[in-house]
C-alpha positions in Angstrom: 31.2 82.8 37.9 32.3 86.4 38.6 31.9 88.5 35.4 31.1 91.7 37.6 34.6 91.5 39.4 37.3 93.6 37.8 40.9 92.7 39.2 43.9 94.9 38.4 47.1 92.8 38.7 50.8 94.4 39.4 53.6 92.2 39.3 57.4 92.1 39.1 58.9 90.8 35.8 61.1 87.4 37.4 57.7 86.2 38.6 55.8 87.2 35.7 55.5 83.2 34.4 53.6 82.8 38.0 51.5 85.5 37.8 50.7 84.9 34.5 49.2 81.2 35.1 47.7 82.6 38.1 45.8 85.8 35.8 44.9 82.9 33.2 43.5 80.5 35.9 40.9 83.6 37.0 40.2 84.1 33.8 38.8 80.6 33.0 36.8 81.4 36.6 35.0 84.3 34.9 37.2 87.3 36.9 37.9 89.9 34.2 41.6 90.5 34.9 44.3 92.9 33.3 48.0 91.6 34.4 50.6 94.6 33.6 54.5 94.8 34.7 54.6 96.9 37.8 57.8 98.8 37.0 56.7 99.9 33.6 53.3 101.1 34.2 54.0 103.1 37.9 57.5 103.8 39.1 59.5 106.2 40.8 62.2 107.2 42.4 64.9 105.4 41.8 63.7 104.2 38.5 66.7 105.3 35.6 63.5 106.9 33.8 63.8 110.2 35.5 60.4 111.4 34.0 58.8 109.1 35.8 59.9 110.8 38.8 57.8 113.9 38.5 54.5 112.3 38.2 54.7 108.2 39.0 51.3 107.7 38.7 50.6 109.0 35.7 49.9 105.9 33.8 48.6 103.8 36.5 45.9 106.7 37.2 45.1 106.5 33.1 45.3 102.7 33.4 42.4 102.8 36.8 40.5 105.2 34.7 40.2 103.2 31.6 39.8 99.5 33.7 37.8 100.4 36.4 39.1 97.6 38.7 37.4 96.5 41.2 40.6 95.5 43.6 43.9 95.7 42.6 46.4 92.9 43.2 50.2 93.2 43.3 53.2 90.6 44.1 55.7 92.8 45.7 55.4 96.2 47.7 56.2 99.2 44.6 54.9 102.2 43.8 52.6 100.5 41.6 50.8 99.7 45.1 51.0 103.2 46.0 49.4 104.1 43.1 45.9 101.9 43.6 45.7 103.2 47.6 46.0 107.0 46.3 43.3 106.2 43.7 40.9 104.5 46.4 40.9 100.3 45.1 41.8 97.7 47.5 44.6 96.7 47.6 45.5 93.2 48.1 49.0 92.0 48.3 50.8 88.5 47.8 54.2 88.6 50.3 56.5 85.7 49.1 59.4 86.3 51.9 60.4 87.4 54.5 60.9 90.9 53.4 62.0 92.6 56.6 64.9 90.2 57.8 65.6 90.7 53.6 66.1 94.3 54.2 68.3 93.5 56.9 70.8 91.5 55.5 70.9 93.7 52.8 71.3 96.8 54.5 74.4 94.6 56.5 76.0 94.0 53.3 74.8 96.7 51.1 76.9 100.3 50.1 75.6 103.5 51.7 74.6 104.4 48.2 72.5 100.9 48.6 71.1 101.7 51.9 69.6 104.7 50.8 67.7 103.6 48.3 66.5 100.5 50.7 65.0 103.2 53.2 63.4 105.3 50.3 62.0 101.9 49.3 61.1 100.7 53.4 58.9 103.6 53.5 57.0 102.5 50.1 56.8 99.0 51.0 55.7 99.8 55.3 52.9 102.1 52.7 51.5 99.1 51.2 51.5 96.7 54.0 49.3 98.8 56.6 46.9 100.4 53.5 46.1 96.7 51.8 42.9 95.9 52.7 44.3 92.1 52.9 48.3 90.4 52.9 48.3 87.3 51.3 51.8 85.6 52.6 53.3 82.6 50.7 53.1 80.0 54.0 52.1 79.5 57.4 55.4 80.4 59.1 55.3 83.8 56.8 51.9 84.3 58.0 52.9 84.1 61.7 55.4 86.7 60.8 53.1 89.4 59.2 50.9 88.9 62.5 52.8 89.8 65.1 53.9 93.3 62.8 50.1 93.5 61.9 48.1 91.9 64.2 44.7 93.6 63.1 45.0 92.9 59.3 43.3 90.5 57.3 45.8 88.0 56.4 45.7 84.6 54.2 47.6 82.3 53.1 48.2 82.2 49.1 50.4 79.6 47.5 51.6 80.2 43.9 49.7 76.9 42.0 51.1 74.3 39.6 50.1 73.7 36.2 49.7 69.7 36.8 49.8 68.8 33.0 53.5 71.3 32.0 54.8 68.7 34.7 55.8 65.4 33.2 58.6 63.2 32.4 60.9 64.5 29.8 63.8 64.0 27.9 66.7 63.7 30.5 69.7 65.9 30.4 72.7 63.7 29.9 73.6 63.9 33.4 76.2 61.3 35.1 74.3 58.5 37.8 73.8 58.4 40.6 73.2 62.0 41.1 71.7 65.0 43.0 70.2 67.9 42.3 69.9 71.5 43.4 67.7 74.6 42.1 67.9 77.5 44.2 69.5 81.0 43.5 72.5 82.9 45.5 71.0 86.2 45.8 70.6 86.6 49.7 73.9 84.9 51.1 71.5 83.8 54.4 69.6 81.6 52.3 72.7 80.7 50.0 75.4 79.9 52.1 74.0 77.0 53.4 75.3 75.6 49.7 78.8 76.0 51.3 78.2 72.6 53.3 78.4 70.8 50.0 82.1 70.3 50.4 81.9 67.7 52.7 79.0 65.7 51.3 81.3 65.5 47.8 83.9 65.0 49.6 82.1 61.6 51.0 80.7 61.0 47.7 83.3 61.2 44.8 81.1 58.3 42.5 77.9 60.8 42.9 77.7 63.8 40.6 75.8 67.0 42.2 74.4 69.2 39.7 73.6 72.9 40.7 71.2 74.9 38.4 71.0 78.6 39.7 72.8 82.0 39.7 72.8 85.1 41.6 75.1 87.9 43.4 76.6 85.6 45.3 77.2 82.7 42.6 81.1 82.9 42.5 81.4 83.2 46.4 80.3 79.2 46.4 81.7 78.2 43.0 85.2 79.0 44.5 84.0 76.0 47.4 82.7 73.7 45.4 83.9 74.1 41.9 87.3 72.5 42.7 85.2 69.0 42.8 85.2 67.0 39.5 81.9 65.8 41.5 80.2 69.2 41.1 78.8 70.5 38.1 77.3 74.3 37.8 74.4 74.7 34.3 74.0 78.6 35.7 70.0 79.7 35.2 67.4 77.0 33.4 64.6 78.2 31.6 60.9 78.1 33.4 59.6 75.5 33.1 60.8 73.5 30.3 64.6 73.6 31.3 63.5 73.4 34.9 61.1 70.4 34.0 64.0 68.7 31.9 66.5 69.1 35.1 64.3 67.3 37.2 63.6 64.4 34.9 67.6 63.7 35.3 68.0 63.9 38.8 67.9 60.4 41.4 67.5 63.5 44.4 66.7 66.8 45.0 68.5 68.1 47.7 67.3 71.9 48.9 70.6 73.7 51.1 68.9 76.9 52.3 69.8 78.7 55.5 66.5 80.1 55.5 62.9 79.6 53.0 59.3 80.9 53.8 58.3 78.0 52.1 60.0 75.9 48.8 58.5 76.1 45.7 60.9 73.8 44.1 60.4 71.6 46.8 56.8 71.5 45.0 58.1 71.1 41.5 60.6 68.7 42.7 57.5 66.5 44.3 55.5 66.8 40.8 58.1 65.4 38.8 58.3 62.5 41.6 61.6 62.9 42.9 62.3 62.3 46.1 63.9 65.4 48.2 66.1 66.0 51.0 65.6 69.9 52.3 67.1 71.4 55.4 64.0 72.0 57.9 64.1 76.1 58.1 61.3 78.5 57.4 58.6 77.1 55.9 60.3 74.2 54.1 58.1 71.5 56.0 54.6 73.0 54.6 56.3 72.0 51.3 56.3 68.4 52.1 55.0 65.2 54.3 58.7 64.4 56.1 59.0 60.6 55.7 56.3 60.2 53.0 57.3 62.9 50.3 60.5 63.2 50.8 63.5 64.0 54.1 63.8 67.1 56.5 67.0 67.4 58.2 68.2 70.5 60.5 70.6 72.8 59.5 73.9 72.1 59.9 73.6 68.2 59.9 75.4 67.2 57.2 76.0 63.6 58.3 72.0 62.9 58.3 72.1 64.6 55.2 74.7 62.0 53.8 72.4 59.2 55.2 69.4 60.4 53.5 71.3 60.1 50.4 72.5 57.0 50.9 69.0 55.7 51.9 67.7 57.0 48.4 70.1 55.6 46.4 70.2 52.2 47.9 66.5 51.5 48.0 65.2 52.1 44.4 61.5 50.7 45.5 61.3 53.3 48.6 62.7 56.3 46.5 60.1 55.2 43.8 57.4 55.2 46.5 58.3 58.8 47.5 58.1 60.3 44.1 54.9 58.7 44.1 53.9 60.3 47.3 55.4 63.8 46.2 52.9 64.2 43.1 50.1 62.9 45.0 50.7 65.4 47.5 51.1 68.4 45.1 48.1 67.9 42.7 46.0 67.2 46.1 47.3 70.8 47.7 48.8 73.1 44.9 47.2 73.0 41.3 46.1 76.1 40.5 42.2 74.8 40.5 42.8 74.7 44.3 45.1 77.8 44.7 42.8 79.8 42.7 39.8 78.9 43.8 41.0 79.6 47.5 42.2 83.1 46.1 38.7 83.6 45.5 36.7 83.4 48.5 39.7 85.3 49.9 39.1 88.5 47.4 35.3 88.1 47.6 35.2 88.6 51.5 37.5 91.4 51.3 35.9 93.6 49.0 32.7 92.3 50.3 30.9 90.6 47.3 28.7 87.8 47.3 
């Protein structure tokens, strides 16, 4: 047990329900933790509060004063990070993406209004990465990335965990069989248009339904594709995880389109719930799964492999059955949160040197 350890924890608000498991999970291992939304507690410019622009770091000094933390952990790279180097804690931070080749597809597609603020925020996040006293990237492949930018930092691996027992069968959706599933969101068009290959796998399926859960900026660019298709269906955003957990307790497949992943959590959620998947091989996508045991990867772009896969699946109900098995066994095995935690640990102990 840690009871002396005092762990200050940052995080965004659409990853909250992960950080929030995560902040429970050291709990139970005796850390004494304090999770608070980064935005609301340390923010600047260009927050819409414009009082928080003259002093940022008023409430996250108040907040260090009263807690006392010991190290302070955040999930993306805001001011709220700036705020714990300034006062002197460690700083460890969790990097779920890629977020350089992010700034530069936004920047490509972005207004000049946009790419202002992008550099304002560059400068904050380029702040946090070389003050942290450790990265903690989502995967292997992101952790080859932070390397060769930061090749004398202390860098681990960190997966977000599973809670095994929130993922079980449930009531299905009243979906139409056979079908395939997707659950990914169009906010970065590099990752989303991949989605856009779907026409031609309906197209060669009219008697399999595909059902998309997910929204994002770039949502009606690939409805307009695909939404023609009595074969397609869109059910926008699904509550996490109870939606999520019904969605994937209706699907035969889980098919993941993405031009580009650091790794595939719902790869991970998909394997829980034992269905098999089918992912394009980019990123990190294969440290999400055991290809041929778990579940298919097939490279970009090769949509008639893609249409085998499926085919496979759905004609062999004991080998699809065997993958799902496969998938959990995989998943509790790699990425509860006993594991993912416990990990975290070590990791936070040999960085702020404690014993």
């Amino acid at each position: 047990m840690y009871n002396d350890i005092k762990l200050l924890i940052g995080a965004g608000q659409n990853k909250i329900q992960y950080v929030k498991k995560f902040s429970e999970y050291l709990e139970k291992s005796g850390i004494n933790c304090k999770l608070v939304i980064d935005t609301e507690t340390c923010n600047g410019f260009p927050s819409k509060n414009i009082s928080q622009w003259i002093n940022p770091f008023k409430k996250i000094n108040l907040l260090i004063e009263s807690f006392k933390p010991d190290v302070v952990f955040i999930d993306r790279q805001t001011q709220f990070g700036i705020g714990a180097i300034k006062a002197g804690i460690p700083l460890l931070m969790h990097l779920r993406g890629n977020y350089w080749k992010e700034v530069e597809w936004a920047k490509k597609n972005g207004s000049i209004k946009d790419k202002i603020i992008l550099s304002i925020k560059e400068k904050r996040a380029e702040d946090c990465f070389k003050n942290s006293k450790m990265i903690l990237p989502f995967s292997n492949h992101l952790s080859q990335i932070v390397s060769e930018r930061y090749p004398d930092k202390k860098i681990k691996v960190f997966h977000d965990g599973l809670e095994i027992k929130d993922w079980y069968k449930d009531e299905p959706m009243n979906f139409k069989h056979p079908c395939v599933g997707l659950l990914q969101n169009a906010s970065i068009w590099k990752k989303a248009q991949e989605m856009i290959s779907l026409k031609s796998i309906l197209e060669k399926f009219p008697n399999i339904t595909f059902y998309w859960a997910g929204d994002g900026i770039y949502r009606q660019k690939i409805l307009d594709v695909l939404e023609k298709y009595e074969n397609f269906k869109w059910l926008g955003n699904l509550e996490y995880p109870n939606k999520v957990r019904k969605f994937l307790s209706s699907i035969d497949i889980y098919l993941l389109l993405s031009g580009y992943d650091t790794f595939g959590m719902t790869i991970i959620e998909a394997e829980i719930m034992q269905v098999p998947v089918i992912a394009t091989n980019v990123g990190g996508t294969s440290e999400a799964m055991i290809n041929g045991k778990t579940g298919y990867l097939v490279n970009q772009g090769d949509i008639k492999e893609i249409e085998r896969k499926i085919n496979l699946l759905l004609n062999d109900q004991n080998l699809a059955k065997q993958i799902g098995n496969d998938g959990r066994k995989f998943v509790i095995e790699n990425f509860s949160w006993d594991i993912t935690v416990k990990e975290f640990i070590e990791n936070m102990k040999n960085s702020i040197n404690v014993n």
